[in-house]
ChimeraX commands (.cxc) that place a marker at each C-alpha (Angstrom):
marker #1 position -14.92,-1.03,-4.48 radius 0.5
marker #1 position -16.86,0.40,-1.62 radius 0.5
marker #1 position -18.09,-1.79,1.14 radius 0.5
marker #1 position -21.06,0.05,3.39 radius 0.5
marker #1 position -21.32,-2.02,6.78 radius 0.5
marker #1 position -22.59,-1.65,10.46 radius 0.5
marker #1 position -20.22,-2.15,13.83 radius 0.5
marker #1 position -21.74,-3.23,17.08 radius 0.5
marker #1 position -19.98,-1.93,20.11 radius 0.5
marker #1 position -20.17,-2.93,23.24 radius 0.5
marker #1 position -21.99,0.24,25.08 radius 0.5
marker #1 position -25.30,-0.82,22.73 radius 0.5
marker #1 position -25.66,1.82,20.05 radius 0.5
marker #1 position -24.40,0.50,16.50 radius 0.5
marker #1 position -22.61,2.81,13.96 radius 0.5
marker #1 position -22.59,2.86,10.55 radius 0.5
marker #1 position -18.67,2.21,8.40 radius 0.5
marker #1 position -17.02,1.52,4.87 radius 0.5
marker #1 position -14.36,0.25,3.33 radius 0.5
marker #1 position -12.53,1.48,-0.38 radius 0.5
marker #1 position -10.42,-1.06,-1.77 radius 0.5
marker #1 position -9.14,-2.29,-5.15 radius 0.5
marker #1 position -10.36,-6.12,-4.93 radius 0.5
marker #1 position -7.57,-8.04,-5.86 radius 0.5
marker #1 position -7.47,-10.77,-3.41 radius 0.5
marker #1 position -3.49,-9.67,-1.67 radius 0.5
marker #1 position -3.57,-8.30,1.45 radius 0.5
marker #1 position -3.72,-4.31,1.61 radius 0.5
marker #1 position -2.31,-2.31,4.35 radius 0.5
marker #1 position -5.58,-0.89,6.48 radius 0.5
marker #1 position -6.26,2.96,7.09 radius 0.5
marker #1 position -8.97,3.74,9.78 radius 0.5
marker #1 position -9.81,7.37,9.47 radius 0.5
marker #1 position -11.27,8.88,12.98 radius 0.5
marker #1 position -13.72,12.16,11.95 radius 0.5
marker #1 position -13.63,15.22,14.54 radius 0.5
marker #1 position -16.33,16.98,16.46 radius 0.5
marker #1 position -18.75,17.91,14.09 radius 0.5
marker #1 position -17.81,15.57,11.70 radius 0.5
marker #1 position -18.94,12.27,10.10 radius 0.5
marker #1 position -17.95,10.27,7.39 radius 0.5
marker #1 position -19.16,11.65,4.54 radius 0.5
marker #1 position -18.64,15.28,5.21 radius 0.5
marker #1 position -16.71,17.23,2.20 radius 0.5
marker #1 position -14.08,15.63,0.31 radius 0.5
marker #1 position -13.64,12.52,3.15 radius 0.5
marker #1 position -15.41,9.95,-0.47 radius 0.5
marker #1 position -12.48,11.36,-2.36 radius 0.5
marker #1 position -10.32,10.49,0.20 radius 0.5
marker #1 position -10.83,7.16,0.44 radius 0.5
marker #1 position -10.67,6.82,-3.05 radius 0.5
marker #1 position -6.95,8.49,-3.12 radius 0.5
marker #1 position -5.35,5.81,-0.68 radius 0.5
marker #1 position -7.79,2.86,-2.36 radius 0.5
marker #1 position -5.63,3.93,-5.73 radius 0.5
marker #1 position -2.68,3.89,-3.89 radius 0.5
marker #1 position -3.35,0.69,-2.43 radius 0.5
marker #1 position -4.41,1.07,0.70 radius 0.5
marker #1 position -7.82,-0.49,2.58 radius 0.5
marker #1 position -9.45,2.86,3.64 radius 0.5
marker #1 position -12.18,2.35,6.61 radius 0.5
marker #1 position -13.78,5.36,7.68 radius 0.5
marker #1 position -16.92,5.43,10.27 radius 0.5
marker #1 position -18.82,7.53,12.28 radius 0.5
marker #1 position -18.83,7.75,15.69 radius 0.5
marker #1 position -21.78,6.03,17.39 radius 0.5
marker #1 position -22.54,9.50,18.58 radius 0.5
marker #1 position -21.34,11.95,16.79 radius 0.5
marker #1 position -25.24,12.80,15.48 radius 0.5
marker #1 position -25.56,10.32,13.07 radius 0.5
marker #1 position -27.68,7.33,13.06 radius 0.5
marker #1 position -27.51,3.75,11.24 radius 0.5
marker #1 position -31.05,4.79,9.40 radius 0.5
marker #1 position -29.41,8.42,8.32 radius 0.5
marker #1 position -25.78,9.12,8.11 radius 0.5
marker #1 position -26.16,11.79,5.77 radius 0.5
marker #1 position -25.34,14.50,8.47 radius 0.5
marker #1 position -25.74,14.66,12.03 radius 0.5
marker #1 position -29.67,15.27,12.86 radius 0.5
marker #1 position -29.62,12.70,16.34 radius 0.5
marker #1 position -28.65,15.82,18.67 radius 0.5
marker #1 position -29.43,14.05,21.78 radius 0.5
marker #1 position -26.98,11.54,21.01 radius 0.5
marker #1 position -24.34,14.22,19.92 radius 0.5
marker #1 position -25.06,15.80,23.61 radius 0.5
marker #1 position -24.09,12.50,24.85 radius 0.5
marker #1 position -21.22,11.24,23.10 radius 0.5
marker #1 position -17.87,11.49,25.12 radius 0.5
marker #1 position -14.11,10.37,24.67 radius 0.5
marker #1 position -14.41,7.08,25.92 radius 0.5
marker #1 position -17.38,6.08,24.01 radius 0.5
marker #1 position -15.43,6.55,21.16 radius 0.5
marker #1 position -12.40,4.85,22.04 radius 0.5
marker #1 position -15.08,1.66,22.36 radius 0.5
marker #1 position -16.10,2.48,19.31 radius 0.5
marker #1 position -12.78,2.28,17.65 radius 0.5
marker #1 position -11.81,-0.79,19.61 radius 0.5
marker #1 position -15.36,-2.30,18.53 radius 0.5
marker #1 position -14.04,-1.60,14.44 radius 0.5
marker #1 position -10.50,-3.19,15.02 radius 0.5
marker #1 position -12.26,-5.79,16.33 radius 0.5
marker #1 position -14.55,-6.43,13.14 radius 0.5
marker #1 position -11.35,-6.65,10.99 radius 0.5
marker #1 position -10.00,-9.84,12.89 radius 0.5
marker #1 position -13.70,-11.56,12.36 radius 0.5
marker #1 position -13.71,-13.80,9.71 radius 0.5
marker #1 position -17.02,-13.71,9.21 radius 0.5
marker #1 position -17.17,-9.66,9.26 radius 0.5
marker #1 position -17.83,-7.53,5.98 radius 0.5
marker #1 position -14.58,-6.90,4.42 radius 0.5
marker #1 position -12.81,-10.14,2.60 radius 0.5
marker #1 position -9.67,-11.33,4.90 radius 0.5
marker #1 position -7.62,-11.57,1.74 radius 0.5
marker #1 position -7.75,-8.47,0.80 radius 0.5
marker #1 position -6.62,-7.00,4.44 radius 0.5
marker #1 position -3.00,-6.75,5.88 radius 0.5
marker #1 position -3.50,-6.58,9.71 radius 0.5
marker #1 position 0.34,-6.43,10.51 radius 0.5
marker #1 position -0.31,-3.58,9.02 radius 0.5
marker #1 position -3.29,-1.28,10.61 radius 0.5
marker #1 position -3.05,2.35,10.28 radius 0.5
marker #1 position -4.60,5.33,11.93 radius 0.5
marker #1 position -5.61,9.02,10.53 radius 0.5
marker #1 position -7.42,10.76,12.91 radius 0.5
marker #1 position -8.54,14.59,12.36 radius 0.5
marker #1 position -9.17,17.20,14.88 radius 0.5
marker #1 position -10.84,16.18,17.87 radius 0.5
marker #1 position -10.43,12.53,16.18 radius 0.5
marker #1 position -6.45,13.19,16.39 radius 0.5
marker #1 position -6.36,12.76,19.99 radius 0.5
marker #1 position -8.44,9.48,19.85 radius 0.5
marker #1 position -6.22,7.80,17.05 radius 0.5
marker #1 position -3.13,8.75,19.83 radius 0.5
marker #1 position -5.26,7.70,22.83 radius 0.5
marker #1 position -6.34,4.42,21.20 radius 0.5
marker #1 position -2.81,3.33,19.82 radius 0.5
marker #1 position -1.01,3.53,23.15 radius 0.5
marker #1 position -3.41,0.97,24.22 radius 0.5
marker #1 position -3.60,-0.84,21.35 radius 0.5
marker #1 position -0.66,-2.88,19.77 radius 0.5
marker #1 position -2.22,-3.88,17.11 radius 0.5
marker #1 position -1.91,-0.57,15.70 radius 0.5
marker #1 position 1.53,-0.03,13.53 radius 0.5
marker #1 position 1.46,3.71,13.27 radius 0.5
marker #1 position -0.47,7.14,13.52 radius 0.5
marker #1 position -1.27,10.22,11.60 radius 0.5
marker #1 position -2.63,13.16,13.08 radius 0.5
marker #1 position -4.09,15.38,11.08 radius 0.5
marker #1 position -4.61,19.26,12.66 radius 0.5
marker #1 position -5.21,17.31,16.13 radius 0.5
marker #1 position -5.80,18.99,19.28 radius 0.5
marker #1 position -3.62,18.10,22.12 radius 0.5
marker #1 position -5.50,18.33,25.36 radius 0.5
marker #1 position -9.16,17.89,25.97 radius 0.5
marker #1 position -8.75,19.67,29.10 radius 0.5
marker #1 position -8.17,22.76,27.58 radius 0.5
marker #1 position -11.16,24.01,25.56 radius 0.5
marker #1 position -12.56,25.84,28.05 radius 0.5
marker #1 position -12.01,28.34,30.69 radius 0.5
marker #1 position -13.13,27.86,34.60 radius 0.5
marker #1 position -15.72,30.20,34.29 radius 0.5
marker #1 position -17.19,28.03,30.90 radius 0.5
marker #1 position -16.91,24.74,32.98 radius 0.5
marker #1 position -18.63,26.23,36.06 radius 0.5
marker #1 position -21.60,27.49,33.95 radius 0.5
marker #1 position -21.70,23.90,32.29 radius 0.5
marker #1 position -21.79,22.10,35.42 radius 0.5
marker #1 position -24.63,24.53,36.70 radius 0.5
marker #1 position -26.62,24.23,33.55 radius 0.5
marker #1 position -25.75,20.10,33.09 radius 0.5
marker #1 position -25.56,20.96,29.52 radius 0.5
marker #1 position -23.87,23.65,26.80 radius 0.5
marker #1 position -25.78,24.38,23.49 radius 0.5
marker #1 position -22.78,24.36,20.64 radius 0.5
marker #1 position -23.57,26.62,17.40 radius 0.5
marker #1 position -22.91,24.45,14.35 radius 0.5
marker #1 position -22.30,27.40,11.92 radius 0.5
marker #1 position -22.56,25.12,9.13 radius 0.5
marker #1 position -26.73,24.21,9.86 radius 0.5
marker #1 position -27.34,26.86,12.04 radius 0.5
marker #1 position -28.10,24.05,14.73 radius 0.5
marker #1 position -27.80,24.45,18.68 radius 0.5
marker #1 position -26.19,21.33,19.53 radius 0.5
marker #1 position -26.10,20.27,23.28 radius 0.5
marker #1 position -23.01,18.61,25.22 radius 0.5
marker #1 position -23.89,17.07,27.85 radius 0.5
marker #1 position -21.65,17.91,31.54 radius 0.5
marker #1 position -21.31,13.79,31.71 radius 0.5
marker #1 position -18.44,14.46,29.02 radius 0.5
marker #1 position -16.12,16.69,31.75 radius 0.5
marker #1 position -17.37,13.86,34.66 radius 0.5
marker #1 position -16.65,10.86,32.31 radius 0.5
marker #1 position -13.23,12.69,31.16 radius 0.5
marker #1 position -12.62,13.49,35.20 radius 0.5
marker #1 position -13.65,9.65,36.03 radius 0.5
marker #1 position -11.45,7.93,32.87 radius 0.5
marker #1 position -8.37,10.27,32.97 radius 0.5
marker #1 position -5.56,8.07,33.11 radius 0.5
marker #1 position -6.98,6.93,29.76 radius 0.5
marker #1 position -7.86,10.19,28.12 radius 0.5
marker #1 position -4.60,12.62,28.96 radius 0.5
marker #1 position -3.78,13.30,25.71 radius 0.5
marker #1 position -0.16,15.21,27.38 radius 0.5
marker #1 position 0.08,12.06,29.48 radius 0.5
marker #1 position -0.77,8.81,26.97 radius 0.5
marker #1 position 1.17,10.02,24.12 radius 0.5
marker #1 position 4.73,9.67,26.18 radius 0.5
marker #1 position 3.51,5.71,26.85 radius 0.5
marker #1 position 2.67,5.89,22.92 radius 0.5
marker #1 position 5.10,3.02,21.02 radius 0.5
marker #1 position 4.40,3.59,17.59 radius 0.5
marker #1 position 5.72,6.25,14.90 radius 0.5
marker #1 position 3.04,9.41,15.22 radius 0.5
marker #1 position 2.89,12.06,12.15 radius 0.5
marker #1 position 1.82,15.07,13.16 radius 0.5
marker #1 position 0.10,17.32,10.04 radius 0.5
marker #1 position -1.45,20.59,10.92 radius 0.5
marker #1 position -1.96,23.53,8.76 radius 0.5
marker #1 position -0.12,27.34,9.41 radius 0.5
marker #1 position -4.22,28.60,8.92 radius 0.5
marker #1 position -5.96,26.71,11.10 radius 0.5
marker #1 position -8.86,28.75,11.93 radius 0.5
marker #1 position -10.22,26.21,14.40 radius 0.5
marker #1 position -6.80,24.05,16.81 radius 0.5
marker #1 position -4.11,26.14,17.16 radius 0.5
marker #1 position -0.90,25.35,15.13 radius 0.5
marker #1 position 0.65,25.55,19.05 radius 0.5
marker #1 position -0.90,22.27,19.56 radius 0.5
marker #1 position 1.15,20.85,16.83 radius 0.5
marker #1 position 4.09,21.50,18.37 radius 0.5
marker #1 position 2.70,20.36,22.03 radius 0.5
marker #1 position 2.63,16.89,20.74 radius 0.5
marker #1 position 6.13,17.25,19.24 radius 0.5
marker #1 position 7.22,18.07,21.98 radius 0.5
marker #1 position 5.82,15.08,24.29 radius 0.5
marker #1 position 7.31,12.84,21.68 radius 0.5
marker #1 position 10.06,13.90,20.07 radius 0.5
marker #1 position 10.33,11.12,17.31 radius 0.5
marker #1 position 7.42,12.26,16.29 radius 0.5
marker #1 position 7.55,13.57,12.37 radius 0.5
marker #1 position 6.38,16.81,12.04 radius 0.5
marker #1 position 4.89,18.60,8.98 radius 0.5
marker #1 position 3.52,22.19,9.23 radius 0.5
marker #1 position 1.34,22.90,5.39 radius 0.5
marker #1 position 1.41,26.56,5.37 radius 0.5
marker #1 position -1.80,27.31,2.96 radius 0.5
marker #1 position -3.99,24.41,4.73 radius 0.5
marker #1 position -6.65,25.50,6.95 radius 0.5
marker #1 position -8.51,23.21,9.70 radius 0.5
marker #1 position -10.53,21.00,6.84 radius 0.5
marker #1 position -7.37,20.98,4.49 radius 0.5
marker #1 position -9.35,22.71,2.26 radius 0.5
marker #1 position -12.30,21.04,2.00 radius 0.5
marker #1 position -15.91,21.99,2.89 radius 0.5
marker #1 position -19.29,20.66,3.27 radius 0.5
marker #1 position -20.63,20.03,0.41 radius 0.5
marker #1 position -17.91,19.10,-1.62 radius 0.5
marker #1 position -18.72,20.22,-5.17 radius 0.5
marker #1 position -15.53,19.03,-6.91 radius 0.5
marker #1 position -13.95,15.91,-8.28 radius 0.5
marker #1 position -10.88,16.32,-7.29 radius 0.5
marker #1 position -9.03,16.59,-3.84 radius 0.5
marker #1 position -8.11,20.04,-2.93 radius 0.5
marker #1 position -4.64,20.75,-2.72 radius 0.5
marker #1 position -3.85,20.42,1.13 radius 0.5
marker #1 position -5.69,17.78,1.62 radius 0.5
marker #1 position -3.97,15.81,-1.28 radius 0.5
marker #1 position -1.01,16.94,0.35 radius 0.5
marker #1 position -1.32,15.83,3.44 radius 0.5
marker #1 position -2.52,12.37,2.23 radius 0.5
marker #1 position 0.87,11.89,0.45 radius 0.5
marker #1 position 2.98,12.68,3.42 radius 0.5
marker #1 position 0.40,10.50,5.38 radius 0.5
marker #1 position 1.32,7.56,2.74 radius 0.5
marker #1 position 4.80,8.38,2.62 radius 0.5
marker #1 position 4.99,7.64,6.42 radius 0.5
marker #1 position 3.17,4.90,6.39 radius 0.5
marker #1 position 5.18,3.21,3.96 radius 0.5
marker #1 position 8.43,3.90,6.13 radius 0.5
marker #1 position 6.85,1.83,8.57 radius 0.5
marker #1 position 5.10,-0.66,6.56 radius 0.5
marker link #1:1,2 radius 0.2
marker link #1:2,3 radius 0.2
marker link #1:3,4 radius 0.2
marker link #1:4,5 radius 0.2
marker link #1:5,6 radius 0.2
marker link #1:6,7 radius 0.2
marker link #1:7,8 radius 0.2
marker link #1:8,9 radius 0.2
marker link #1:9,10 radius 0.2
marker link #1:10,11 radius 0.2
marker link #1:11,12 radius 0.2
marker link #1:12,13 radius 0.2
marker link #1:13,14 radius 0.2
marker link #1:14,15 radius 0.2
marker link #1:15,16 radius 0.2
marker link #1:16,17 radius 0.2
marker link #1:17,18 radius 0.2
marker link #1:18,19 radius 0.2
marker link #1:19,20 radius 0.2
marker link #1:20,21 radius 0.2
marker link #1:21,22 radius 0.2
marker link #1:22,23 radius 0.2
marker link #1:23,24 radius 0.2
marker link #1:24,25 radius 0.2
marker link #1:25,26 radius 0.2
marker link #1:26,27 radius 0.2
marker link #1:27,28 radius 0.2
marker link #1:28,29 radius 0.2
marker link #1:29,30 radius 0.2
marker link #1:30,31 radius 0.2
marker link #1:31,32 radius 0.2
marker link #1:32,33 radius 0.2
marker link #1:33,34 radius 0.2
marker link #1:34,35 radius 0.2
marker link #1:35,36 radius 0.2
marker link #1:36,37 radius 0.2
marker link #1:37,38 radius 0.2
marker link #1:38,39 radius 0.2
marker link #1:39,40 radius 0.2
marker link #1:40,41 radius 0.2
marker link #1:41,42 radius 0.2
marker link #1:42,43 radius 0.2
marker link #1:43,44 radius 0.2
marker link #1:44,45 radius 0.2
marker link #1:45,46 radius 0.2
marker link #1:46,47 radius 0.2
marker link #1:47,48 radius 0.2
marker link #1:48,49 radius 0.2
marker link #1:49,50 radius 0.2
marker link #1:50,51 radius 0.2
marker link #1:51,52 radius 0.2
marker link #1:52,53 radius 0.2
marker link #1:53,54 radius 0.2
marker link #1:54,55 radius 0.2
marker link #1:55,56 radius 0.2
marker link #1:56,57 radius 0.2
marker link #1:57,58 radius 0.2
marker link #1:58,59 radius 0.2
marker link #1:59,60 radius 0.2
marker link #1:60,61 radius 0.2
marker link #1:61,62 radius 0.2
marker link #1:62,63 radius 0.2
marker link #1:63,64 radius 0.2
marker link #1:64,65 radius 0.2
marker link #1:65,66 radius 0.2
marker link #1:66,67 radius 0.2
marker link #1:67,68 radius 0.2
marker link #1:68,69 radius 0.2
marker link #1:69,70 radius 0.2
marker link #1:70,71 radius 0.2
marker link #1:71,72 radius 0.2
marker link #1:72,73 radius 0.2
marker link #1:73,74 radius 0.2
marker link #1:74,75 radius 0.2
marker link #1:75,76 radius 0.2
marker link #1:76,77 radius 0.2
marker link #1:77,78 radius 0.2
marker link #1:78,79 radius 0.2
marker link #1:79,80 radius 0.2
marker link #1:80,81 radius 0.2
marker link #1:81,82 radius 0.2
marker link #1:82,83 radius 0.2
marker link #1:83,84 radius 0.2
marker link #1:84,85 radius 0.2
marker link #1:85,86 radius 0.2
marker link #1:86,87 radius 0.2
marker link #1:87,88 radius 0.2
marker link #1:88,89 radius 0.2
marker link #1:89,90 radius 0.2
marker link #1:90,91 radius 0.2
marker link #1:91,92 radius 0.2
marker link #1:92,93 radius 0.2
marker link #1:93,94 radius 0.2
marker link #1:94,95 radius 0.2
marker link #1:95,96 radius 0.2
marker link #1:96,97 radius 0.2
marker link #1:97,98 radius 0.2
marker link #1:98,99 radius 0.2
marker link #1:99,100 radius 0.2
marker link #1:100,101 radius 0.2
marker link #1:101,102 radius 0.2
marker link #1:102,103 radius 0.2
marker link #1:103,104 radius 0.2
marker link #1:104,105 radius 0.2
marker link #1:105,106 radius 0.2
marker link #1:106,107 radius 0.2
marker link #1:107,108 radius 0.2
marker link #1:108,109 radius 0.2
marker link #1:109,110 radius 0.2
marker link #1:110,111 radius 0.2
marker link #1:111,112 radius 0.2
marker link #1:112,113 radius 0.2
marker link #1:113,114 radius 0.2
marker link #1:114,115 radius 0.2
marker link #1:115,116 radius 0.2
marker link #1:116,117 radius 0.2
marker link #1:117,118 radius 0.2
marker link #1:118,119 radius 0.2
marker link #1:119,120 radius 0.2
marker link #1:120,121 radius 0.2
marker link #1:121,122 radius 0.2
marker link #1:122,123 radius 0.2
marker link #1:123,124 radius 0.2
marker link #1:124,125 radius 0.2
marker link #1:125,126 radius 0.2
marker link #1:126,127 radius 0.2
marker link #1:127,128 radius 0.2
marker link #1:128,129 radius 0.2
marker link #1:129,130 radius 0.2
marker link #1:130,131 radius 0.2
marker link #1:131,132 radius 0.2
marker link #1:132,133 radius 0.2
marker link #1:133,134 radius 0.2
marker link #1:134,135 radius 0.2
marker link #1:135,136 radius 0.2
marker link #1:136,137 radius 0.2
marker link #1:137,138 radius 0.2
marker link #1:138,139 radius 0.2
marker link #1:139,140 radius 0.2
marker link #1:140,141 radius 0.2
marker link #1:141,142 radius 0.2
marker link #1:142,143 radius 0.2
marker link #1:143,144 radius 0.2
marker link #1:144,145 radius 0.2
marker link #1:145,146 radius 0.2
marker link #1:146,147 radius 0.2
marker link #1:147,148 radius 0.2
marker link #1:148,149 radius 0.2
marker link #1:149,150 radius 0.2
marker link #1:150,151 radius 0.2
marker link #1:151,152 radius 0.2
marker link #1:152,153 radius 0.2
marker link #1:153,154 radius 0.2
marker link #1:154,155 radius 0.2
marker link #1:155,156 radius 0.2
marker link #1:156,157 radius 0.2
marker link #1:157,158 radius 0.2
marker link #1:158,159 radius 0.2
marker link #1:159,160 radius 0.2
marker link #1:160,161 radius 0.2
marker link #1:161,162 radius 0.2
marker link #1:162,163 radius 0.2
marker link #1:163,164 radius 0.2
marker link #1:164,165 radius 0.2
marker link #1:165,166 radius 0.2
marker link #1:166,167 radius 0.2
marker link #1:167,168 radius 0.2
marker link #1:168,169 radius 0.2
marker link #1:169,170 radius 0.2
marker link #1:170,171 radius 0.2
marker link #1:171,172 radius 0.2
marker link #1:172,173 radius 0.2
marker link #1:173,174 radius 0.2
marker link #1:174,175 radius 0.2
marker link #1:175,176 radius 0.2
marker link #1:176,177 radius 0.2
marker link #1:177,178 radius 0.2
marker link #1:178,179 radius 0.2
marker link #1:179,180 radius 0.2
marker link #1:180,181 radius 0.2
marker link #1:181,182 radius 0.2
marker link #1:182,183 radius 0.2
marker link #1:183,184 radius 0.2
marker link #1:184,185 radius 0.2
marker link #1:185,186 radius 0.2
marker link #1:186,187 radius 0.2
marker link #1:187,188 radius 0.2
marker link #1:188,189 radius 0.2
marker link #1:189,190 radius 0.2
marker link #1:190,191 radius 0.2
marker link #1:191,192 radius 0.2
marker link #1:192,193 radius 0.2
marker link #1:193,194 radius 0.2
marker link #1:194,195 radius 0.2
marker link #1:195,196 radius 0.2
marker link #1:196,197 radius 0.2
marker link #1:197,198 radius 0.2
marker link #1:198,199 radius 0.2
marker link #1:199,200 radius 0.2
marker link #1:200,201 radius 0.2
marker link #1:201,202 radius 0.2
marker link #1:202,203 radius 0.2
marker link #1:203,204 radius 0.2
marker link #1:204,205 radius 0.2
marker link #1:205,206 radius 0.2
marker link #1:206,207 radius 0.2
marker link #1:207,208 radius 0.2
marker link #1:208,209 radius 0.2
marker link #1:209,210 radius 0.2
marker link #1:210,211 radius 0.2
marker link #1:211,212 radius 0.2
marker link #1:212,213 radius 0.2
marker link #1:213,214 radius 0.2
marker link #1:214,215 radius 0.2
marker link #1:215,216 radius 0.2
marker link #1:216,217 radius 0.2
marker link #1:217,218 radius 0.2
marker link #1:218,219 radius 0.2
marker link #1:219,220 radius 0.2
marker link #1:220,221 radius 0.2
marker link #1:221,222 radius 0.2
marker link #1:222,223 radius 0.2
marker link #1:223,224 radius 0.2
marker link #1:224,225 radius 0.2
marker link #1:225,226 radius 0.2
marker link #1:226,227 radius 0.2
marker link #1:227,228 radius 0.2
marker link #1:228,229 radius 0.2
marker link #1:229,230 radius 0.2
marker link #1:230,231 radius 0.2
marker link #1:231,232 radius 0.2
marker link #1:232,233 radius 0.2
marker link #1:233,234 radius 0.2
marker link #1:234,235 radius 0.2
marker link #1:235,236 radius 0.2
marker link #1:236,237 radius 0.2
marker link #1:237,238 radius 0.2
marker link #1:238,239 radius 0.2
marker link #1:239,240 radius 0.2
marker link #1:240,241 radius 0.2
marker link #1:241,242 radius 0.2
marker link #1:242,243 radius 0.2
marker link #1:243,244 radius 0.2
marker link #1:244,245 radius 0.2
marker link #1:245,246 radius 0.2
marker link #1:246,247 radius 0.2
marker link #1:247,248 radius 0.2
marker link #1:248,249 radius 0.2
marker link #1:249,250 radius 0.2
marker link #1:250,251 radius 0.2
marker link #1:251,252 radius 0.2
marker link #1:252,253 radius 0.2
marker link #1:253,254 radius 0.2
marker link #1:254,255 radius 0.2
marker link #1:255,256 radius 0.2
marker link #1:256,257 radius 0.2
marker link #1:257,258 radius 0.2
marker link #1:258,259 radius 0.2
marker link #1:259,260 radius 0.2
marker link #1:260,261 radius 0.2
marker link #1:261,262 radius 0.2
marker link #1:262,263 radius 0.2
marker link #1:263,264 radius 0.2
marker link #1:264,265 radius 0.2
marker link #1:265,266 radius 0.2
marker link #1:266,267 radius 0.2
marker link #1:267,268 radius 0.2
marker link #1:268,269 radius 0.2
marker link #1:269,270 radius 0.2
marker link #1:270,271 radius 0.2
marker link #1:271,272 radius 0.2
marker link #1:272,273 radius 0.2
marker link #1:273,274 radius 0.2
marker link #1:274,275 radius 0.2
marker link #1:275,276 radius 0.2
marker link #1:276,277 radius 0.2
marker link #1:277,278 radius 0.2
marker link #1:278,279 radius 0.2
marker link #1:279,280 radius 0.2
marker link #1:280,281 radius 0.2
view
C-alpha cells in the first residue's frame, strides 16, 4: 500500500510525501528516507526501495524537500529552479521536523495503528546524510540513523576562491549533468549556514549525537569521497561502519530506473540498513 500525502512546514512552502506499508493494522517500525542534492523522491530505484523495507515490514516515508526543485503540482523531477537556488540546510531540517510531526497527528494521512513511533528511523543519502545526523541530535524521538554515502562537512565543498566568487556574484549556476540544466544556489545558503552553525556542524553535532549511526558508503563513489566515511567514524566511534566495495554514489541506481528489481548495492545496503535497525529496535 502506497499512501501519497502533502506536509505543511512552518517556513510556508508545502512538500509533497508517501508512505509503503503492508496494512495490517500492528504497529510497523517507521523509515524516513532524506534524498540528496539533486535528488527527489522518485528518482531511480528510490519506488523499489520502499517497496523492499514495506516487505520486510517496515513503514517507509520518503519526501521531497520543500526545495529541492520540486513542487506539490509536479514532483516528477525538479523543474522549480528558483526554489532549488533557495533551498538551504535549515530549511530542510524544518522540513523534516514538519514530517515527524505529521506522524504524531492523529488526524494526519497514515493510520496510527499501523505506525510504531518508539520506533522512528532515519536513512538519509548524500547531502541528505548529514541532515538525518543533524536532525537526530536534536531530535529524541529518533531511535537510530543510517547514512548512506553521506558527506561530512558542508563547509567543505568549496575552495576560498569558489566562495569569494559566490559572494560577488550572490549566486552559482550548478550543471545538472543528468538534464543538462544550470541550476542556481543562492549565496543565502553560506550566510544562513554562517548564521545557524551551531546547528549545522556536521564535525561538531554528530559528537552530541545519542543514537546508534550506520555509516554505508561505497569504495566507487564518484561523487563524496569514501574519506568522509571514515570522518564520521571517527567523530563517533560507536558508529558501525560498512565500506561496499562495487557501490558507487547512487548504489547503483540511475535515473530512470528501467528495471524491476533493486540493483545489487543498493539491495545491499538496505539489508545492512535493516539489520541495524533491528539491533536497535
Amino acid at each position: 500500500m502506497k499512501v501519497d500525502f502533502v506536509v505543511y512546514p512552518e517556513h510556508g512552502r508545502p512538500f509533497t510525501a508517501d508512505a509503503t506499508y503492508m496494512p495490517d493494522g500492528q504497529p510497523k517500525p517507521i523509515i524516513i528516507f532524506t534524498h540528496g542534492f539533486k535528488g527527489f523522491k522518485d528518482w531511480g530505484h528510490f519506488n523499489l526501495l520502499a517497496r523492499h523495507f514495506a516487505e520486510k515490514g517496515f513503514a517507509f516515508i520518503k519526501f521531497n524537500f520543500a526545495y529541492n526543485g520540486t513542487t506539490v503540482e509536479d514532483h516528477s523531477d525538479m523543474h522549480d529552479l528558483e526554489a532549488f537556488g533557495n533551498n538551504n540546510f535549515s530549511l530542510e531540517l524544518d522540513d523534516l521536523q514538519a514530517l515527524i510531526d505529521l506522524l504524531y497527528d492523529a488526524s494526519g494521512p497514515i493510520t496510527q495503528s499501523e505506525l510504531d513511533l518508539n520506533r522512528i528511523y532515519l536513512i538519509g543519502h548524500s547531502r541528505g546524510g548529514g541532515a538525518v545526523i543533524l536532525k537526530a541530535a536534536e531530535d529524541t524521538r529518533v531511535k537510530a540513523v543510517a547514512t548512506w554515502a553521506a558527506v561530512s562537512d558542508y563547509d567543505q565543498r568549496w575552495t576560498k576562491e569558489q566562495m569569494h566568487q559566490w559572494k560577488q556574484d550572490g549566486v552559482q549556476w550548478i550543471l545538472n549533468g543528468r538534464t543538462g540544466q544550470q541550476m542556481p544556489l543562492y549565496y543565502q545558503m553560506v550566510e544562513d549556514y554562517y548564521q545557524n552553525r551551531p546547528r549545522l556542524d556536521i564535525p561538531e553535532v554528530i559528537k552530541k549525537m545519542q543514537q546508534p549511526l550506520l555509516i554505508l558508503h561505497g569504495g566507487q563513489d564518484e561523487t563524496v569521497p569514501v574519506q568522509m566515511a571514515h570522518a564520521l567514524r571517527n567523530w563517533k566511534a560507536d558508529a558501525e561502519m560498512h565500506l561496499l566495495s562495487e557501490a558507487n554514489h547512487s548504489f547503483g541506481g540511475s535515473h530512470p530506473y528501467e528495471h524491476s528489481e533493486l540493483p545489487e548495492a543498493a539491495r545491499t545496503a538496505a539489508d545492512l540498513t535493516i539489520d541495524f535497525f533491528q539491533k536497535h529496535a
